[in-house]
C-alpha positions, 0 to 999 in steps of 0.5 A: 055369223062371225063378226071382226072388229079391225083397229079403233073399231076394236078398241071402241068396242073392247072386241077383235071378234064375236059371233052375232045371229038374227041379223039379215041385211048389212043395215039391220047390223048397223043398227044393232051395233050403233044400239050396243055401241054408241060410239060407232055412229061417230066413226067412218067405217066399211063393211066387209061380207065374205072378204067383199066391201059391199055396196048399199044393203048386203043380204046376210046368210048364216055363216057369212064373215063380217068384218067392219074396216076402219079408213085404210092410210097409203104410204 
């Protein structure tokens, strides 16, 4: 699966992108990246699944686009 980090979620983890594997649901991504990056836990953040915010725990498919989207500003 292929990971995206957008704006200072990139920064915090020093990534645009990297691939991940062993990893089933959108909870199970959290947890590991909270483990390898603490700083995520004090950010607000969405995740994207295949282009969709998902909503609760998204089961994860190989091959599935993850993308983690930090709070969007309307002007």
């Amino acid at each position: 699966m292929k990971l995206f980090f957008f704006g200072q979620l990139a920064e915090v983890t020093g990534k645009s992108e990297m691939e991940i594997t062993n990893i089933s649901d959108t909870e199970t991504l959290l947890k590991k990246l909270e483990a390898d990056f603490p700083k995520l836990k004090n950010l607000k953040f969405q995740i994207s699944v295949d282009r969709k915010i998902g909503k609760g725990n998204v089961i994860l498919e190989n091959g599935s686009e993850i993308a983690l989207l930090p709070p969007f500003a309307g002007g």
